[in-house]
Backbone as JSON, one array per atom type, in Angstrom:
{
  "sequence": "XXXXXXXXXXXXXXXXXXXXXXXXXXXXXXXXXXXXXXXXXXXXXXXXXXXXXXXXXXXXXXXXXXXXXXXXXXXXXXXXXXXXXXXXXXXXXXXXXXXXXXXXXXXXXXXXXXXXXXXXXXXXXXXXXXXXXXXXXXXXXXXXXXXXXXXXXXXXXXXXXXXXXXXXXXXXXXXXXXXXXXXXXXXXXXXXXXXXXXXXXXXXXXXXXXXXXXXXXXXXXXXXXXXXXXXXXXXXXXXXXXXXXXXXXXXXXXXXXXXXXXXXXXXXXXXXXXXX",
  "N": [[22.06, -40.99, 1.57], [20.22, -37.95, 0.08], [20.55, -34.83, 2.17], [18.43, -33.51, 1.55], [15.81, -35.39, 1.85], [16.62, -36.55, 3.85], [15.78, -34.84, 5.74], [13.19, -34.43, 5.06], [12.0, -37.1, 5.77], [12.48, -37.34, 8.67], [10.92, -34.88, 9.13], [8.25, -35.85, 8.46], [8.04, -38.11, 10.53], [7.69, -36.43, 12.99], [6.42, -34.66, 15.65], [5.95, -32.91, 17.32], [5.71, -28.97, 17.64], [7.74, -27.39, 17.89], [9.77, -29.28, 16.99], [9.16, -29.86, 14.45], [9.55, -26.84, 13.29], [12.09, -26.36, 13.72], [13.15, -28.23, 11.57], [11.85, -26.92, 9.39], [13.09, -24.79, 8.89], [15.74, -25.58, 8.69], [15.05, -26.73, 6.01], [14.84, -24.75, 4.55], [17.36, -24.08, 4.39], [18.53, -25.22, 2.4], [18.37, -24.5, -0.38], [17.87, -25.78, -2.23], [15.32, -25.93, -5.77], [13.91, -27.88, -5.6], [12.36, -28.01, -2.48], [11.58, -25.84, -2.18], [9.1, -26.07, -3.68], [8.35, -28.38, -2.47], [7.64, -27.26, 0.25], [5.69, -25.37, -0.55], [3.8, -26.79, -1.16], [3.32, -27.86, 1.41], [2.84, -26.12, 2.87], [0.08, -25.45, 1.73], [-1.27, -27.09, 3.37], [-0.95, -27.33, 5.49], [-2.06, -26.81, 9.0], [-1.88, -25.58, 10.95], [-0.93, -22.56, 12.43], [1.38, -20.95, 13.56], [3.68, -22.84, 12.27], [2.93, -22.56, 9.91], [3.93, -19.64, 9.47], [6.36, -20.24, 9.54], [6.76, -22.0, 7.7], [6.61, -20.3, 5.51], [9.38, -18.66, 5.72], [11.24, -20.06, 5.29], [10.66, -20.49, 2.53], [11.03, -17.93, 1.54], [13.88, -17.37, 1.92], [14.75, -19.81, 0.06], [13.86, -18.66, -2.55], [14.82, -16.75, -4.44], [13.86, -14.77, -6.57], [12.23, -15.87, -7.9], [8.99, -17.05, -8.62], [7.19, -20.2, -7.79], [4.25, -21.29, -9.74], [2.43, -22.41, -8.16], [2.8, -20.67, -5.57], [1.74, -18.65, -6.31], [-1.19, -19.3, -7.06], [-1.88, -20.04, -4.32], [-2.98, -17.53, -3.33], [-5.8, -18.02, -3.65], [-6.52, -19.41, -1.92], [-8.59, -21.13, 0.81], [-7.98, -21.05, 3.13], [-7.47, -17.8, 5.36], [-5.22, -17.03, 6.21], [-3.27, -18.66, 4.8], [-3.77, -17.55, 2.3], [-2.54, -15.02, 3.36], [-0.19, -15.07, 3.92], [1.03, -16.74, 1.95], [1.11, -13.76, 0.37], [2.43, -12.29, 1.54], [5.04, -13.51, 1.18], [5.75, -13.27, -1.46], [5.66, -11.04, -1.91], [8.28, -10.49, -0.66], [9.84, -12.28, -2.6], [9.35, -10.77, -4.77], [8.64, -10.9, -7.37], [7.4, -10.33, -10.56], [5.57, -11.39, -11.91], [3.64, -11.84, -10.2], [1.99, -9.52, -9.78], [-0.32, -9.05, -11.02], [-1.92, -10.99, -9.89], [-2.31, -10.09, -6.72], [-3.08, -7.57, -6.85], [-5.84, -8.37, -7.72], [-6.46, -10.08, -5.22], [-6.17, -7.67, -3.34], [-8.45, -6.27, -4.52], [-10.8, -8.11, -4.41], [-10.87, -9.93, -1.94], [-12.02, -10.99, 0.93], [-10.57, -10.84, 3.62], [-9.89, -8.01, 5.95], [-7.07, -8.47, 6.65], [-5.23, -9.55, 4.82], [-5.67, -8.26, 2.83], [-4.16, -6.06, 3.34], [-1.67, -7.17, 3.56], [-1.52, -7.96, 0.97], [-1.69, -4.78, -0.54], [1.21, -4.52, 0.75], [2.73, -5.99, 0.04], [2.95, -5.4, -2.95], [3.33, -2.69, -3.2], [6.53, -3.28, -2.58], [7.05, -5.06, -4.95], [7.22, -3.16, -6.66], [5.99, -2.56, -9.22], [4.54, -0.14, -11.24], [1.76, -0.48, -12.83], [0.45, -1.19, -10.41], [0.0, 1.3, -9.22], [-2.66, 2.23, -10.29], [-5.33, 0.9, -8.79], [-4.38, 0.57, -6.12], [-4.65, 3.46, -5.71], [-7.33, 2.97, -5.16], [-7.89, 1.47, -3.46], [-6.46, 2.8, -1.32], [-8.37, 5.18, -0.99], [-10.97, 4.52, -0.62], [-11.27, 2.02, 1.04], [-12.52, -0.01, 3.34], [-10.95, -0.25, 5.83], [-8.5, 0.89, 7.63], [-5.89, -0.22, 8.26], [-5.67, -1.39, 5.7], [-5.75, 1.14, 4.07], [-3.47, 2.46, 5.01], [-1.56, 0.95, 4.61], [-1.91, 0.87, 2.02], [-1.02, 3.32, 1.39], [1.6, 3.69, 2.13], [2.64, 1.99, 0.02], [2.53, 3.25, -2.22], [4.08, 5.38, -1.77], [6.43, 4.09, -2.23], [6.07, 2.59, -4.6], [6.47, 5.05, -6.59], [4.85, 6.71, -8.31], [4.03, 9.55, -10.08], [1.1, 10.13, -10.58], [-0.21, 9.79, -8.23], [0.41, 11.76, -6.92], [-2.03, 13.43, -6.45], [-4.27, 12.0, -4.85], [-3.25, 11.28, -2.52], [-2.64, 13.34, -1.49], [-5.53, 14.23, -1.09], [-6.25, 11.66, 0.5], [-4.33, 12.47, 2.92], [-5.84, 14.97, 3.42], [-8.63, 14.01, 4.3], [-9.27, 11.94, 5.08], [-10.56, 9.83, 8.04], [-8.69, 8.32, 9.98], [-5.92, 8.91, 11.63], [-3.6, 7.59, 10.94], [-3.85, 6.96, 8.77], [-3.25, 9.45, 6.93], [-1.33, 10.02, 8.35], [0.62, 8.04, 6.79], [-0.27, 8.8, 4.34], [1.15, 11.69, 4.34], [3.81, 10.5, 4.56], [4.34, 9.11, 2.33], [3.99, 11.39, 0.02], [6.5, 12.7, 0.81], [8.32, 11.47, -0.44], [7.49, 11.16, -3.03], [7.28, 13.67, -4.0], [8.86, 16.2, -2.46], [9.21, 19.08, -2.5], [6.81, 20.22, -3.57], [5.22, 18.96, -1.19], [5.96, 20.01, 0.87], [5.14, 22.33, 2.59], [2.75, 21.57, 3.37], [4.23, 18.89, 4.97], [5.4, 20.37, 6.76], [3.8, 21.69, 8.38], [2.68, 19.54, 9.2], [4.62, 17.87, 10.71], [4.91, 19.67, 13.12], [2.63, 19.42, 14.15], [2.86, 16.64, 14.91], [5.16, 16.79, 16.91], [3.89, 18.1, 18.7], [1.87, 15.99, 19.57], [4.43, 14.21, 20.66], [5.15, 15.64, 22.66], [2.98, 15.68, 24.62], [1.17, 13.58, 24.42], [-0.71, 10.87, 25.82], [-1.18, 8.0, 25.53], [0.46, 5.57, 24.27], [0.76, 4.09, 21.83], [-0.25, 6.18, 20.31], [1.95, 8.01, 20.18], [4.12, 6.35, 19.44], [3.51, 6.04, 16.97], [3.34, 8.62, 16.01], [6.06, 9.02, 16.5], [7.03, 7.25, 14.58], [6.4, 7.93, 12.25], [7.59, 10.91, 12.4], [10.21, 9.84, 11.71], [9.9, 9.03, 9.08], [9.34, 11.67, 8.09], [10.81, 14.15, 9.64], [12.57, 17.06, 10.46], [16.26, 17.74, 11.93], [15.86, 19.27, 13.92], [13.32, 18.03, 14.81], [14.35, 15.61, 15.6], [15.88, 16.18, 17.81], [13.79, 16.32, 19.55], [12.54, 13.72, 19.35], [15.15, 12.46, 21.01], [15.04, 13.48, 23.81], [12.48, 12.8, 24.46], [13.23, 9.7, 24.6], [14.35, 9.17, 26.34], [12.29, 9.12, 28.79], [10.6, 7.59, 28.2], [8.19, 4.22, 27.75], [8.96, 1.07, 27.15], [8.15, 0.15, 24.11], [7.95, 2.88, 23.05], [10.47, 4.06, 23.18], [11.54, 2.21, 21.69], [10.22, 2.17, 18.85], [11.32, 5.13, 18.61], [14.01, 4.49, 18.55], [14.31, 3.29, 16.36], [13.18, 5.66, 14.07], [14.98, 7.17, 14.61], [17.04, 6.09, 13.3], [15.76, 5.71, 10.63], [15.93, 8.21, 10.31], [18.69, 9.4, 10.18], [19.68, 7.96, 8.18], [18.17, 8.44, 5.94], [19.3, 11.31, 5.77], [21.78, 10.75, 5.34], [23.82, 9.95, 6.66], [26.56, 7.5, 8.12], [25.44, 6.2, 10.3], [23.03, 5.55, 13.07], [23.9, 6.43, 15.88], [26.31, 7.79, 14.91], [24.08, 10.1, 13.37], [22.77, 10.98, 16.09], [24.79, 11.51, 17.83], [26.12, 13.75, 15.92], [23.78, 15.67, 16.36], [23.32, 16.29, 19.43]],
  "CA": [[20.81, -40.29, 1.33], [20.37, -36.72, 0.16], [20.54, -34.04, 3.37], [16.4, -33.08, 1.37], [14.93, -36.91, 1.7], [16.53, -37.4, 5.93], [15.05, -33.59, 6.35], [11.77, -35.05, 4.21], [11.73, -38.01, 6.7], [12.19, -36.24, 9.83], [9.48, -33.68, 9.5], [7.19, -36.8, 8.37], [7.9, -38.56, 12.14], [7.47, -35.43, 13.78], [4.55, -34.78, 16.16], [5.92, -31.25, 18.07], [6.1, -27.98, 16.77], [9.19, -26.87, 17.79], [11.14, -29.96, 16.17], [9.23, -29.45, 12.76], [9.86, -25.69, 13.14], [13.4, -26.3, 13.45], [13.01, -29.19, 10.22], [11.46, -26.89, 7.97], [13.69, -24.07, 8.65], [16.87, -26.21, 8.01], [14.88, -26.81, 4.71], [14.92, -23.2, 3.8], [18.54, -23.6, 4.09], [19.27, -26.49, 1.66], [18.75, -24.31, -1.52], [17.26, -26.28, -3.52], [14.42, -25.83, -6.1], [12.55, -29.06, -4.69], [12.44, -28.14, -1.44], [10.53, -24.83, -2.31], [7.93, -26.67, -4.8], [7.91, -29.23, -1.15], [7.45, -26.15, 1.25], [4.55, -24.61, -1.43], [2.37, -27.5, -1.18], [3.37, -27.95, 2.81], [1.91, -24.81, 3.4], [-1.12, -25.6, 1.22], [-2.09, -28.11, 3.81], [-0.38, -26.94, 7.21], [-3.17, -25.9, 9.46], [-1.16, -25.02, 12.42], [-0.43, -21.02, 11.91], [2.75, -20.75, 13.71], [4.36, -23.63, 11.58], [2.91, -21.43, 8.48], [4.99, -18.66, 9.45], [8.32, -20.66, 9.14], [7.33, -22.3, 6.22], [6.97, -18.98, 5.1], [10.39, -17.79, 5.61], [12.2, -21.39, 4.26], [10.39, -20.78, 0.99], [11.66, -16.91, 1.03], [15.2, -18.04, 1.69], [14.95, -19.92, -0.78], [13.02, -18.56, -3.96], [15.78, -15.88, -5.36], [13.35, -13.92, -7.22], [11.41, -16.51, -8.9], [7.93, -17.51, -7.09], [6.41, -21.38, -8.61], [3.11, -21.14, -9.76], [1.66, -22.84, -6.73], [2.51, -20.29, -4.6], [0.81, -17.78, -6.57], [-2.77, -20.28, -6.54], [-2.39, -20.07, -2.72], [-4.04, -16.68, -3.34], [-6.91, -18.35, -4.21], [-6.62, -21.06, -0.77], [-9.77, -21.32, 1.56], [-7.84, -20.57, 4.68], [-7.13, -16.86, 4.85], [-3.88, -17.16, 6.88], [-2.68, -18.95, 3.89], [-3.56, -16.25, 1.52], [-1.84, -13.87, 3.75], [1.38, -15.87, 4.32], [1.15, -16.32, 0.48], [0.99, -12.33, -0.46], [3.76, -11.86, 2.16], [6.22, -14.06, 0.75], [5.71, -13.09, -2.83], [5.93, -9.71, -1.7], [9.94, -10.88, -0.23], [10.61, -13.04, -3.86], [10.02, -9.64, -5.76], [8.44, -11.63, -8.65], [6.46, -9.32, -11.27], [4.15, -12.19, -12.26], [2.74, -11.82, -8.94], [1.37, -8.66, -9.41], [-1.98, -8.71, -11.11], [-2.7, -11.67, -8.83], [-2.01, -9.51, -5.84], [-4.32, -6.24, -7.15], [-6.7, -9.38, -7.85], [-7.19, -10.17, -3.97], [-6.54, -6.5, -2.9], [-9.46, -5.62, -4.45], [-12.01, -8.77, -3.97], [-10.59, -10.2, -0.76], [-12.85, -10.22, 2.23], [-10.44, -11.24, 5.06], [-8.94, -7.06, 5.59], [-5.46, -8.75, 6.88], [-4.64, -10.38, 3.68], [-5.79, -6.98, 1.88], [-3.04, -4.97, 3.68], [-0.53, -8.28, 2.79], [-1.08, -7.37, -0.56], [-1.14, -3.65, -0.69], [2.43, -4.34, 1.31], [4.26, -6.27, -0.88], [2.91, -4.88, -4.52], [4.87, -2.02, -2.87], [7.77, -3.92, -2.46], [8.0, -5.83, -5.81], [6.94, -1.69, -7.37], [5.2, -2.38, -10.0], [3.32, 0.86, -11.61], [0.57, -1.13, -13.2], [-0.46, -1.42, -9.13], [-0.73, 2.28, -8.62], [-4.23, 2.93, -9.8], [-5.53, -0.38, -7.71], [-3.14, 1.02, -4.7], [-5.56, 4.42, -5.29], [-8.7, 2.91, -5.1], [-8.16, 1.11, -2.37], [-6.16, 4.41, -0.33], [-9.76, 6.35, -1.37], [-12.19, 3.56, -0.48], [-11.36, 0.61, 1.59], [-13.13, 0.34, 5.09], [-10.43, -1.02, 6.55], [-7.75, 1.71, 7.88], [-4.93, -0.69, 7.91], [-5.67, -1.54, 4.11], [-5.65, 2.26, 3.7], [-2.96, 2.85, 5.23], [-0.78, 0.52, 3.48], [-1.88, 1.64, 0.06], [-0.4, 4.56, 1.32], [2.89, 3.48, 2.07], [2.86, 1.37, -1.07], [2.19, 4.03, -3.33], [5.46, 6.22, -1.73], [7.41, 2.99, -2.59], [6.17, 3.05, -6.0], [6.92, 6.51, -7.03], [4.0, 7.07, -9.78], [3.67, 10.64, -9.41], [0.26, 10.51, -10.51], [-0.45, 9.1, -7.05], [-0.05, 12.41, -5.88], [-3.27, 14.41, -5.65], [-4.87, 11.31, -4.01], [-2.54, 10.74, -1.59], [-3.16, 14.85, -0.9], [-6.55, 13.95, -0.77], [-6.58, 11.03, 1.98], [-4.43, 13.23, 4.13], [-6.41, 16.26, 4.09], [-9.8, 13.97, 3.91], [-9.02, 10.77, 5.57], [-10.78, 10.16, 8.89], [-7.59, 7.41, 10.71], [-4.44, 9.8, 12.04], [-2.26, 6.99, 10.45], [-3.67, 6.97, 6.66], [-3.02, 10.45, 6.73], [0.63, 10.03, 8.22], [1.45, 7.5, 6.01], [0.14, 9.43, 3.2], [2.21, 12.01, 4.18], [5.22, 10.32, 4.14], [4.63, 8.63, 0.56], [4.07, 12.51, -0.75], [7.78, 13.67, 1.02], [8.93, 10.51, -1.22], [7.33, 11.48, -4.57], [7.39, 15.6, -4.54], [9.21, 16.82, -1.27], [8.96, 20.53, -2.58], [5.46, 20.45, -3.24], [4.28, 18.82, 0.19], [6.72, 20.92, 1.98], [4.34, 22.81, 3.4], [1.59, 20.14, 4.41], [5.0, 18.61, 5.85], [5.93, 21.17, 8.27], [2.38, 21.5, 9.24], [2.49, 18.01, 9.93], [5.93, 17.98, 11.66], [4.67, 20.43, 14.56], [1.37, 18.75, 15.03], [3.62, 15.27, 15.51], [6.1, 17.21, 18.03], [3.16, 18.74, 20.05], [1.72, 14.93, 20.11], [5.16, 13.84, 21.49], [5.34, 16.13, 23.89], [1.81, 16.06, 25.29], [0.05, 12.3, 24.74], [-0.6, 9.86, 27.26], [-1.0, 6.81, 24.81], [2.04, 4.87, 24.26], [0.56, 3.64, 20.5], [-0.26, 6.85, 19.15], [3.32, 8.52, 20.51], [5.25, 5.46, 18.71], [2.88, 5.86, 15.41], [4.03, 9.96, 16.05], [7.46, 8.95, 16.58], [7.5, 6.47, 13.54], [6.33, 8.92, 11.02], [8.43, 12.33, 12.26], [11.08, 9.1, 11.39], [9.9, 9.46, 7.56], [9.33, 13.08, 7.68], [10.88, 14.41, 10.32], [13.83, 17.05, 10.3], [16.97, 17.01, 12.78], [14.94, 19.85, 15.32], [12.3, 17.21, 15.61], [15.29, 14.12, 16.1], [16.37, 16.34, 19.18], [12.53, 16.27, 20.49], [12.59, 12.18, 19.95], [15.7, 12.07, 21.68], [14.91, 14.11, 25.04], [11.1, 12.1, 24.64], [13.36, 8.19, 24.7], [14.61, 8.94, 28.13], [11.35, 8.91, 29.8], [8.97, 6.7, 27.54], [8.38, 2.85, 28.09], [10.13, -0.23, 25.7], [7.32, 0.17, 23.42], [7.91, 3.73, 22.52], [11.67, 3.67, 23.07], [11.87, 0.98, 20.28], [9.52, 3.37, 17.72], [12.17, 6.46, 18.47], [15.33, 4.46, 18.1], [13.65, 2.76, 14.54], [12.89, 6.65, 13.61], [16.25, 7.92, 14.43], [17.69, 5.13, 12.25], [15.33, 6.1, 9.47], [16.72, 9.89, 9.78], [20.68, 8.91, 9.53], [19.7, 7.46, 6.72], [17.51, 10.03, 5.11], [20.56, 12.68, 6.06], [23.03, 10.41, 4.9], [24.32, 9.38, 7.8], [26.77, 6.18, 8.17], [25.18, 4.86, 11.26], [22.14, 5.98, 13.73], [24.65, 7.38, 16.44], [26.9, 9.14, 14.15], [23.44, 11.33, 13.54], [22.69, 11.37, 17.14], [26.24, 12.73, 18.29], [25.62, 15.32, 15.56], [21.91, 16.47, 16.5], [22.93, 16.68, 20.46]],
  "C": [[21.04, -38.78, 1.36], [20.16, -36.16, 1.76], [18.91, -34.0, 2.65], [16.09, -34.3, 1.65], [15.5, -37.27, 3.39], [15.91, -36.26, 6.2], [13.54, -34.2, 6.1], [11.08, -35.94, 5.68], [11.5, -37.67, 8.14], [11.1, -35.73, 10.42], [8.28, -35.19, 9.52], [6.72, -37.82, 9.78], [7.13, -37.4, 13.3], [6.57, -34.87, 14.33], [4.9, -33.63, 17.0], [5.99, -30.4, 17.05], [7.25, -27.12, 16.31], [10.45, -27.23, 16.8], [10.75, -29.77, 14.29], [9.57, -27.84, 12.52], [11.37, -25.97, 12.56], [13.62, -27.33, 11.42], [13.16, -27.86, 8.75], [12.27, -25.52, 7.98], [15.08, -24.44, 8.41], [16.57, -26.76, 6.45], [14.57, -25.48, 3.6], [16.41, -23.3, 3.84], [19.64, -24.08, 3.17], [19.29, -25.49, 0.24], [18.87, -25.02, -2.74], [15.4, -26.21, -4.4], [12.94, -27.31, -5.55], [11.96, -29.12, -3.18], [11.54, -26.86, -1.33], [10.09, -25.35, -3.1], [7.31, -27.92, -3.46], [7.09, -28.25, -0.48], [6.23, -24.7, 1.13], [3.7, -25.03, -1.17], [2.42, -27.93, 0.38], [2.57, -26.39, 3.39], [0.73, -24.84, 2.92], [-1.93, -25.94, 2.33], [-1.88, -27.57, 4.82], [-2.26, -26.06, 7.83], [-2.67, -25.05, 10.7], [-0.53, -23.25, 11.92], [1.18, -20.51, 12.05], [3.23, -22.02, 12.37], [4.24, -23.34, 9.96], [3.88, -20.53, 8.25], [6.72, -19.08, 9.25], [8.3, -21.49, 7.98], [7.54, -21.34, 5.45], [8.25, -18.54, 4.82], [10.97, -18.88, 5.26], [11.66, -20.67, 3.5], [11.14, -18.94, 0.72], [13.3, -16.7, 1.08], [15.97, -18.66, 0.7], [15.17, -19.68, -2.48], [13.62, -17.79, -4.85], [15.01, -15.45, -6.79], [12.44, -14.27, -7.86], [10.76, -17.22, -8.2], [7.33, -18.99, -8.34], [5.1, -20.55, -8.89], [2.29, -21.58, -8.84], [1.65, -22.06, -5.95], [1.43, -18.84, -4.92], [-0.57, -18.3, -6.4], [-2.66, -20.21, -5.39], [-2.92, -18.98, -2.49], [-5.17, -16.58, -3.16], [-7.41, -19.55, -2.68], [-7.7, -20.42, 0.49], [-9.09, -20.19, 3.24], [-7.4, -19.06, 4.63], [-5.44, -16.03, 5.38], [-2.49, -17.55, 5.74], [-2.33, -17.81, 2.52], [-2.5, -15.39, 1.7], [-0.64, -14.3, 3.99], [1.54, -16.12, 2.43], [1.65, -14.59, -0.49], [2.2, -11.93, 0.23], [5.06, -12.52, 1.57], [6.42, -13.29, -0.9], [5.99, -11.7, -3.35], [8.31, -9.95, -1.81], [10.23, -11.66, -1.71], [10.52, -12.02, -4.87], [9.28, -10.37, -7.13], [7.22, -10.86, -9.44], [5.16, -9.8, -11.58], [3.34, -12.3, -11.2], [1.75, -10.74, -9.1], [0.28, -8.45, -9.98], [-2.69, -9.67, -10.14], [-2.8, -11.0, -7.33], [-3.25, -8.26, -6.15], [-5.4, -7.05, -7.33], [-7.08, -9.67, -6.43], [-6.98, -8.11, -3.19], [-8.21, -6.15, -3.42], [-10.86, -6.82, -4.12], [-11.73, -9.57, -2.57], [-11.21, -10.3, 0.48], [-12.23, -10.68, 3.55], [-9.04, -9.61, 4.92], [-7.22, -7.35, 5.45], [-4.86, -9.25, 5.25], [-4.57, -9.18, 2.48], [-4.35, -6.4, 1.81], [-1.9, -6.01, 3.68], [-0.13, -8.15, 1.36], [-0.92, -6.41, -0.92], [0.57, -3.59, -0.3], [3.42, -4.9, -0.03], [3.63, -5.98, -2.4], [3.69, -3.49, -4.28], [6.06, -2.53, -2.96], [8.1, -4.65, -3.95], [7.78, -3.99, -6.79], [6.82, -1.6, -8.64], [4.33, -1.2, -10.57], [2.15, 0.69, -11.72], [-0.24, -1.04, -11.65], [-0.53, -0.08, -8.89], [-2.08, 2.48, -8.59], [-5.04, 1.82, -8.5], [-5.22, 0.15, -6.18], [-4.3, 2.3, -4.57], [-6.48, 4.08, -4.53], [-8.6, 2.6, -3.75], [-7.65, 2.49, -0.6], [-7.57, 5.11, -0.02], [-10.74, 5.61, -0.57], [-12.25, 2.53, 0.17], [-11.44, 1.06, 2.59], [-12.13, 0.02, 5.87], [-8.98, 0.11, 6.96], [-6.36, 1.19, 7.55], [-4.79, -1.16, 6.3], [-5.19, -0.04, 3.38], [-3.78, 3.0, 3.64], [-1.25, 2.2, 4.42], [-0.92, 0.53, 2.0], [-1.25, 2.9, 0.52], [1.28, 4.71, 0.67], [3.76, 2.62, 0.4], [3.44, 1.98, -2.15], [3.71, 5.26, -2.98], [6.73, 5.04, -2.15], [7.81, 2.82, -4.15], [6.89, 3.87, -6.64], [5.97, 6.96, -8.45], [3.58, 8.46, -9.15], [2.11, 11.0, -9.73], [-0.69, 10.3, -9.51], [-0.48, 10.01, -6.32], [-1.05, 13.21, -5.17], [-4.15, 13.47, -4.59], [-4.48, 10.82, -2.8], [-2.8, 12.28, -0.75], [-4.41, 14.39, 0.1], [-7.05, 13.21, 0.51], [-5.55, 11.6, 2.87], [-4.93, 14.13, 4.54], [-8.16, 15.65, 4.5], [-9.68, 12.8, 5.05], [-9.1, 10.37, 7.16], [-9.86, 9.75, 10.14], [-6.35, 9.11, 10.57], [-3.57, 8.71, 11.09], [-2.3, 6.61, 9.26], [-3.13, 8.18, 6.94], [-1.56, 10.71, 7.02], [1.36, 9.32, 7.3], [1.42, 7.9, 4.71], [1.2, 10.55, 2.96], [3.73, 11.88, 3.9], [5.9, 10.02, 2.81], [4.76, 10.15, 0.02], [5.41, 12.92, -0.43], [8.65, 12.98, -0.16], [8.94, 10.97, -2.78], [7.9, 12.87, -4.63], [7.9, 16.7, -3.12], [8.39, 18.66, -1.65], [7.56, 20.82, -3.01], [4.53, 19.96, -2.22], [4.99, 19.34, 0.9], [6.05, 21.51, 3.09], [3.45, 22.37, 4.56], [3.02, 19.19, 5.76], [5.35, 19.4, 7.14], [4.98, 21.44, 9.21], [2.4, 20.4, 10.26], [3.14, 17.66, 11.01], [5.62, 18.34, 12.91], [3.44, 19.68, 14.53], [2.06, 17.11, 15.88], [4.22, 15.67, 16.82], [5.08, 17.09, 18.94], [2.46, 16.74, 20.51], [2.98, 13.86, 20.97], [5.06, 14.29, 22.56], [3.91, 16.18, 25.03], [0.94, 14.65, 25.43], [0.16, 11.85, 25.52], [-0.33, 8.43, 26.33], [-0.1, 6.48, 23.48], [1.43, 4.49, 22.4], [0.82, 4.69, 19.52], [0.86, 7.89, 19.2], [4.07, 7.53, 19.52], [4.73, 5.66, 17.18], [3.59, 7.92, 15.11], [5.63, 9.81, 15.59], [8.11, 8.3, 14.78], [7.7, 7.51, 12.12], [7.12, 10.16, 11.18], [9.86, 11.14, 11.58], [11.62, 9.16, 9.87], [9.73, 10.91, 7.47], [10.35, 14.13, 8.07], [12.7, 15.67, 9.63], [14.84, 16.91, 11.54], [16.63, 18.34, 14.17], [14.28, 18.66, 15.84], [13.28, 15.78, 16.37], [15.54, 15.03, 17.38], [15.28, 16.07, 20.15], [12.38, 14.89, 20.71], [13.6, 12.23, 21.4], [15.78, 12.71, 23.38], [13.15, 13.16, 25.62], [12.05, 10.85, 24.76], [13.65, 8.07, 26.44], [13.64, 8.85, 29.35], [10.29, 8.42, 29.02], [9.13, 5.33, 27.79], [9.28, 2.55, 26.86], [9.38, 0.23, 24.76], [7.65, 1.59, 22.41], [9.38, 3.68, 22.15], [12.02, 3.04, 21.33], [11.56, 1.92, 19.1], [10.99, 4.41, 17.39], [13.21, 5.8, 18.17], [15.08, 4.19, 16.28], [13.59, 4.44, 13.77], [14.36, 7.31, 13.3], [17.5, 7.19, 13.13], [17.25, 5.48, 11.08], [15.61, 7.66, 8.85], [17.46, 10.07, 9.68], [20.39, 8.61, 8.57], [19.54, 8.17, 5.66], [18.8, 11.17, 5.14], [21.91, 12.12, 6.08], [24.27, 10.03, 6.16], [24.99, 8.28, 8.14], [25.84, 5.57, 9.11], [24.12, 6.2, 12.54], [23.06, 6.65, 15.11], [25.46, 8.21, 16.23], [25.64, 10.23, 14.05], [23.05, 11.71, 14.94], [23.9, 12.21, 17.85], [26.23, 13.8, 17.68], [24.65, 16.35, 16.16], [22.26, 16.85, 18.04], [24.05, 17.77, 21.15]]
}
């Protein structure tokens, strides 16, 4: 008997979560097209959330760039967990035909999480066609985290006509973290014309390192001097990791990693041995 039809059988006995966890993630590893067209319509039905999330990642293991049509219709599925475990994967398979169905629940959608699932990955497969969509919703959606990932989306993209509005919700935009993440998409598109707004930005981030009490909006500080940041401000992370909790810690090392990179850097302590 095939290794897919004793995995098949298996999961079908199986009454914990752990042992079908383990099942259906040894069926993300078989690599076969029947096993994602199985793991499409197993998620249709799954009600259990955790056991969503790992069918989830079998079927993106599997799918090498090309999403069925079923998993795109799970857009359209009642539960909204499904949706959003849908827009996330489809985001990870990169598949172009995804993307008007994706600007299709971004904009009529009413559960926000599933919004900011799809603003995320129409970034990720970077599609143009999704900038204006990616605007509207930056300009207009109640939902900060929706906002805020049209932000990031739209620096992923690179449509430079994305940039006066991206101006716009940082100089307009009432959330601290649309406005950082628009900043960071503008260093992406037109460094030398947000230069300015950047350095602005830069010292208002520092003085919030050096002065907040709350551990969230220090790591959301930390994250973004990460995308903006130059290697003055990496010395201010790294004198702020030695006395912040795990929480922040984690943020500043993720930042310092994102500024080796940015500055060409093989490896996140090669720029730290430089910078100290």
């Amino acid at each position: 008997m095939k290794e897919f039809e004793i995995l098949l059988e298996e999961l079908a006995v199986s009454s914990d979560i752990a042992t079908q966890s383990t099942i259906i993630s040894r069926l993300g590893e078989t690599d076969k097209r029947e096993a994602v067209n199985f793991l499409v319509k197993y998620l249709s039905k799954e009600i259990d959330n955790e056991i969503k999330s790992h069918v989830a990642n079998a079927i993106i293991k599997i799918s090498r760039k090309k999403a069925p049509l079923q998993l795109i219709l799970l857009l359209r599925h009642k539960s909204w967990v499904t949706r959003m475990k849908a827009a996330e994967i489809l985001g990870e398979i990169g598949d172009k035909k995804a993307v008007y169905p994706l600007i299709r629940i971004l904009r009529i959608d009413q559960e926000p999480t599933v919004k900011e699932w799809a603003a995320i990955s129409l970034g990720k497969i970077g599609d143009k066609k999704a900038s204006k969509p990616l605007v509207a919703s930056l300009l207009s959606d109640p939902n900060y985290e929706v906002r805020m990932e049209s932000a990031n989306a739209l620096g992923r993209i690179m449509e430079k006509k994305s940039i006066n509005p991206l101006l716009d919700a940082y100089y307009l935009d009432d959330d601290y973290r649309v406005k950082w993440a628009a900043a960071s998409a503008l260093v992406k598109l037109d460094e030398e014309k947000s230069r300015e707004l950047i350095e602005e930005l830069t010292g208002n981030l520092i003085d919030i390192i050096r002065t907040e009490k709350d551990e969230t909006v220090i790591g959301a500080a930390a994250k973004t001097i990460g995308e903006i940041g130059n290697e003055i401000s990496a010395k201010i992370l790294l004198k702020t990791i030695k006395i912040s909790r795990e929480l922040v810690r984690l943020e500043i090392n993720l930042a310092l990693g994102r500024m080796a990179k940015r500055f060409n850097y093989q490896t996140k302590e090669e720029f730290v041995k430089n910078i100290q």
